[in-house]
C-alpha positions, 0 to 999 in steps of 0.5 A: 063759781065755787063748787061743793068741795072747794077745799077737796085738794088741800083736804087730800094732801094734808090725810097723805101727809098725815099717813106718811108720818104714821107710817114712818113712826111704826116703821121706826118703833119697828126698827127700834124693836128689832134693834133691842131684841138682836144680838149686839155684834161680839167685839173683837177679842186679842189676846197678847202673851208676854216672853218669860222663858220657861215661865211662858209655858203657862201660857198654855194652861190659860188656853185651856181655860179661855177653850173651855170657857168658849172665848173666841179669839180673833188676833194674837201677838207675843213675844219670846216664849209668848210668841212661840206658844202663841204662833203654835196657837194661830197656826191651829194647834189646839191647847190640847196639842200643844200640852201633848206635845210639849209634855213629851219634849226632852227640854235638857236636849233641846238646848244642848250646846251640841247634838247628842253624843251618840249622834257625833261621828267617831271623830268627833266623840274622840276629841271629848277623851283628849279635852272637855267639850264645854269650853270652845274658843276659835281664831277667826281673822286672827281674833280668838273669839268665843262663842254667841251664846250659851246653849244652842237653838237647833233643838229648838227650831226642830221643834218649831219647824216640825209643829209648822209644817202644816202652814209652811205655804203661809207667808202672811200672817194674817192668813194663819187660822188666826192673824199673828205677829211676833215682837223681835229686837232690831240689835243694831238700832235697838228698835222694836221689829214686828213679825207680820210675814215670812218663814212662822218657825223663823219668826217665832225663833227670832222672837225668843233670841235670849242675850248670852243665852241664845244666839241672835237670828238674821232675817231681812238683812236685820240681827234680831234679837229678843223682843223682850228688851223693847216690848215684853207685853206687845199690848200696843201691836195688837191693837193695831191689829183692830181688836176692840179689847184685849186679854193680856198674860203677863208672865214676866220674870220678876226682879231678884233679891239682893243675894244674886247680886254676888256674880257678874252673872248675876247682875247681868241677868238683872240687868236685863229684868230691868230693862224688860220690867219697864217696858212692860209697865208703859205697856200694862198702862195701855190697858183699858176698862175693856181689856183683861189682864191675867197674871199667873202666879209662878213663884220661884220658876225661873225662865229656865225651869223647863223640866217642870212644864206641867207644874207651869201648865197648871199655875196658868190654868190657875191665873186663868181661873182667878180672872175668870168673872171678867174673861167670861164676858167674852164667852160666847154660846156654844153653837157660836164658839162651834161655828168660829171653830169652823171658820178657822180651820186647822190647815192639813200637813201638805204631801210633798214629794222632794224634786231637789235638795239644795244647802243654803246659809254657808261660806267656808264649807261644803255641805254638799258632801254629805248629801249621798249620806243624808237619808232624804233623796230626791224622787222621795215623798218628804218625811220631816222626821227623816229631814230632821234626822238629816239636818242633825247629822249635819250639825253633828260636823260641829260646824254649824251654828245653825241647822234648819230645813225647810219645804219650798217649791219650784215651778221648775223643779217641784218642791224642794228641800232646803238646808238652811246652815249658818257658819260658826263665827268662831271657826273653822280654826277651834280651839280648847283648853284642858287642865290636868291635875293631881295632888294626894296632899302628901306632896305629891302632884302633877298638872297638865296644861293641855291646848288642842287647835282643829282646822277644819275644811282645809279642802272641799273634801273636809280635810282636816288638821289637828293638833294638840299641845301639852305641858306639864308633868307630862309634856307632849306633842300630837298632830295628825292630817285626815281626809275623806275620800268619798269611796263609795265602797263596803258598808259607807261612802265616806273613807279616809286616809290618815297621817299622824305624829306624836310625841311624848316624855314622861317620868316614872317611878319603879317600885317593888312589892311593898311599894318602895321606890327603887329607880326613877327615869325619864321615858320618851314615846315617839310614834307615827302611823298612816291609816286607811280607815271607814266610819261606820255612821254614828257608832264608831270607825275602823281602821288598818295602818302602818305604824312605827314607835321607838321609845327611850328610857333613860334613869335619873336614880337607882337605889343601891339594892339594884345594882348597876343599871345600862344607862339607857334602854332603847326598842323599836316597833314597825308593823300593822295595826288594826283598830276598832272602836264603837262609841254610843256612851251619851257623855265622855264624862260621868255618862250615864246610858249606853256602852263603849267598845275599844279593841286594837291588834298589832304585829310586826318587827322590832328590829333587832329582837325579832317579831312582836304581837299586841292585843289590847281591848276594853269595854264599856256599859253604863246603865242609870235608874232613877238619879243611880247610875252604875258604870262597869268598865274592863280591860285586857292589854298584853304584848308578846315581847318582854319589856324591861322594867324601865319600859314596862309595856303598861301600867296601872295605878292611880284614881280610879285605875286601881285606887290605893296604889300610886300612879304607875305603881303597877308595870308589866307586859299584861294587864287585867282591870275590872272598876263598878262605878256608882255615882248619883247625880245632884240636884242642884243646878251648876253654873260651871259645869253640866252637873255635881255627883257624889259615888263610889268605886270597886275595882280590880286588877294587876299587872304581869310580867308574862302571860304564865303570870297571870292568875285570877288569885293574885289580882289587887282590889282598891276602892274610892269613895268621891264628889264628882263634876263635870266642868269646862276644863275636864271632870273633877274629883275630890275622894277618899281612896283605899287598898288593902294592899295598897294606901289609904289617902286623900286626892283632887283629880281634875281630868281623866283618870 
């Protein structure tokens, strides 16, 4: 029997099912409503910045821009100066930062071949009067070899070490408030090397390795050079660091025209734009319709115009802007940009206090020894500008191709300082070559060939053994042995004991009163002297010895109105000396700040005409306003014993040391000399020397027989008027010379007046 309801079940499974669907398409419309009202997810941004040299600094007007446009961005890759700004950037420097601090850098230091010169020990600043620091070779392995590169990096990485501190525990990059990877050249396989970990101030340095200019960096068992000669625009490694789109800054130095193609220094550099231009095409050719690229328009900057830092800041802020319809697109709101800022924070400068110092990186010498000098000491709280200090005197040695420091820590020890220093490969036998000469297109002219070899490190103390060699008009011979004592005694820690030989023939002219010559001979100098001696830091040195000196003079011609003459002369000197000197001039040619003072005593005996006593000091002030530089410079040389005319104690004349008159022209026992000095340095750029100058000269002074003789009345004036340089072989001049007194001419002087 079938009951009232005989399709009941069916009836009831067939209004759930309908239910069921219903609710599954309000559930869905529900979710489709939502979908469309929520926010899309904000697509990953990277941004990668291409090297450039001095053209990258404009990297830092575009992060201005992309800042105060609120664009957030999640990954950076760069390479050379890209990577350099960029990594400053990813560690949590702030656009503002970096242009503070990059304002202030002295760029023209930064890449000095060398340390200041008011940094040097007095050794070091003496070697510059005797030969011209530009030009550098050393004898390795019996190879002579000459420097790997043009300019030093040790500015640089003092730079980069400072500014990384805060992150110095950081050895992955990805853990930097902003993931980084850096683009280095592998120069041995010429394979692109990324940067993905280690020391940040190490990488950034790699990066930006520049062929000729800076010398290449060893990381890992690698020579890395710069990542511009594989991939100037890593667009390529950021993406592999999983952005959904990029922004890319091309800054890349363009190709030159036809007229720098006149040097072999300028076909190289062209070279090297080639290779870097074709690279950055396959690159630029990644991009996508997602991506943007921002292209500064730098003009005429060159990858070495550092000295206009703000003019580049300001065309990367202008390339930024130009793109601006297209970055907006990833501008975000600013409770958004506000909440990224939070979530990469800038990490703190850490506190540390110094458990050890150790010295690293270095085969032939013994740095250790300078650790009592060095201002950081363990048991202190670490302070990098003293570190920085440190690892400049250290460098100050000239030994050193590099001279780094870094923070680490030791379970054992606490942290630790470390001195990281790469040996030159060029030493530790240095050798320079000078030139000295003279011609007043009259005839008359003299050169010089001048070779100085130092050795250094001949025992773990720091010994040393110069020696210099010239010939020429004036031949001569100089050696001398000097070594550190390690005293701890007086003012320093660092006494020496000093042995030295030299000598030297010269010809000379006596002429009388209206400057016609009356005799000609040759002089030969020969003395030698030990010494005990104390630096005093960077300012200078003392020192007190035995010395001896005999000299010979012997005429080659007298004129008739002389008479009879002996045929030779002889005299002797064997007493003690005291000697001081203290140097702060900034360049030992056409320097143009600071003062040098130079005083010398001797007493002793002569041998067979009894006792003598010398005095001999000068002084040195020099003081540039604006591009003017003005140069005082005086003199007081006197000596008790009375010499002959053939052996007259000192002379004067010459370029420069009482213009107008003839080198030499001026002979007695006492000397008064007084030079104001004006010179202005050019604008233009040199490749062969540190810079042109055009200036002038006043001077005044004489020469005496006796002390009596001395008389303000009857000092002698000259003047020059000349085109300067400062070259690889020594100072060049080209003047016009004058004295009332004296003659009128034209000379070329290359060396030291």
């Amino acid at each position: 029997m079938i009951g009232p309801y005989p399709d009941a079940a069916h009836l009831t499974m067939r209004s759930m099912l309908r239910i069921a669907v219903l609710c599954l398409t309000f559930a869905a419309s529900m979710l489709d409503a939502a979908a469309q009202t929520a926010p899309a997810p904000r697509p990953r941004v990277g941004l990668v910045l291409s090297g450039g040299g001095a053209r990258g600094l404009s990297h830092v007007g575009v992060l201005k821009v992309l800042e105060a446009e609120r664009i957030p961005i999640d990954a950076i890759a760069g390479t050379s100066m890209g990577a350099i700004v960029g990594g400053l950037y990813a560690s949590g420097m702030s656009a503002a930062e970096l242009e503070r601090e990059l304002l202030l850098v002295r760029w023209d230091t930064v890449f000095s071949p060398r340390v200041d010169r008011q940094h040097l020990s007095q050794r070091r600043k003496e070697e510059d009067f005797e030969i011209s620091p530009l030009l550098e070779l050393g004898l390795r392995d019996g190879e002579l070899r000459a420097p790997i590169g043009a300019v030093s990096s040790r500015g640089l990485e003092t730079l980069l070490r400072r500014y990384t501190l805060p992150v110095r525990a950081v050895r992955a990059f990805d853990q930097l408030p902003i993931p980084f990877r850096a683009v280095a050249t592998d120069l041995e396989t010429g394979a692109a090397v990324v940067l993905d970990r280690g020391d940040l101030a190490l990488a950034l340095r790699s990066s930006m390795s520049v062929p000729g200019v800076f010398p290449p960096t060893e990381l890992d068992g690698r020579i890395l050079g710069d990542g511009g000669l594989v991939n100037n625009v890593p667009i390529d490694v950021a993406r592999a660091m999983g952005v959904d789109a990029v922004i890319v800054v091309n800054i890349g130095t363009p190709l030159a025209g036809r007229e720098t193609l006149n040097s072999a220094v300028g076909i190289a550099t062209q070279t090297i734009n080639i290779l870097t231009e074709q690279n950055v095409q396959r690159s630029l050719a990644l991009l996508g319709p997602r991506d943007v690229l921002v292209s500064p328009q730098l003009g005429k900057l060159t990858a070495g115009d550092f000295e206009k830092v703000a003019e580049a800041f300001a065309i990367g802020e202008r390339g930024a802007k130009a793109a601006l319809a297209r970055l907006q697109a990833y501008a975000v709101p600013p409770e958004a940009y506000a909440q990224w800022r939070a979530e990469h924070p800038k990490l703190r400068r850490p506190e540390a206090k110094i458990g050890f110092i150790t010295f690293e990186g270095t085969t032939s010498t013994n740095p250790s020894r300078f650790a009592a000098q060095l201002e950081s000491q363990a048991g202190q709280p670490f302070d990098a500008q003293r570190a920085e200090r440190d690892a400049r005197t250290l460098a100050a040695s000239g030994d050193y191709l590099r001279a780094d420091y870094r923070l680490v820590s030791s379970h054992e020890g606490g942290d630790g300082l470390v001195f990281d220093l790469d040996d030159k490969p060029w030493g530790p036998n240095y050798l320079r070559i000078g030139l000295d000469l003279s011609t007043d297109f009259n005839g008359r002219g003299s050169f010089n060939l001048k070779l100085s070899h130092n050795r250094h490190w001949l025992t773990q103390n720091g010994t040393e053994w110069r020696n210099r060699l010239q010939i020429g008009a004036v031949p001569s011979v100089f050696t001398e042995i000097y070594h550190p004592l390690n005293w701890t005694l007086g003012l320093a820690n660092d006494w020496f004991v000093a042995g030295y030989a030299s000598s030297e023939r010269r010809d000379g002219t006596l002429y009388s009163d209206s400057g016609g010559e009356l005799a000609r001979y040759k002089r030969t100098t020969a003395r030698a002297g030990i010494d005990l001696g104390q630096p005093w830091g960077r300012f200078g040195e003392l020192r007190i010895g035995l010395s001896t000196q005999r000299v010979r003079a012997t005429p080659t011609l007298i004129a008739a109105s002389l008479g009879t003459a002996p045929s030779r002369l002889q005299a002797s000197e064997t007493g003690l000396r005291l000697a001081v000197v203290i140097d702060q001039l900034d360049f030992a040619n056409f320097p143009q700040r600071g003062y040098r003072l130079v005083g010398e005593a001797a007493l002793g005996d002569t041998g067979d005409a009894g006792r003598f006593q010398r005095l001999e000091a000068s002084a040195m002030a020099v003081k540039t306003f604006g591009r003017h530089t003005f140069n005082f410079f005086t003199s007081a040389r006197g000596a008790s014993r009375q010499e002959s005319a053939a052996l007259g104690r000192y002379e004067l004349g010459g370029f420069q040391q009482l213009s107008g008159y003839r080198d030499g022209q001026l002979l007695g026992n006492y000397v008064l000399f007084s030079r104001m000095t004006w010179y202005m340095r050019l604008a233009e750029t040199p490749t062969i020397s540190r810079a042109f100058f055009i200036g002038a000269s006043a001077e005044a002074g004489n020469a005496y027989a006796t002390r009596e003789a001395l008389h303000a009345h009857s000092l002698r004036t000259g003047m020059s008027l000349f085109f300067g340089a400062d070259t690889g072989l020594g100072p060049l001049y080209l003047g016009l010379t004058h004295a009332p007194r004296g003659q009128t001419g034209v000379v070329l002087f290359i060396g030291r007046p």
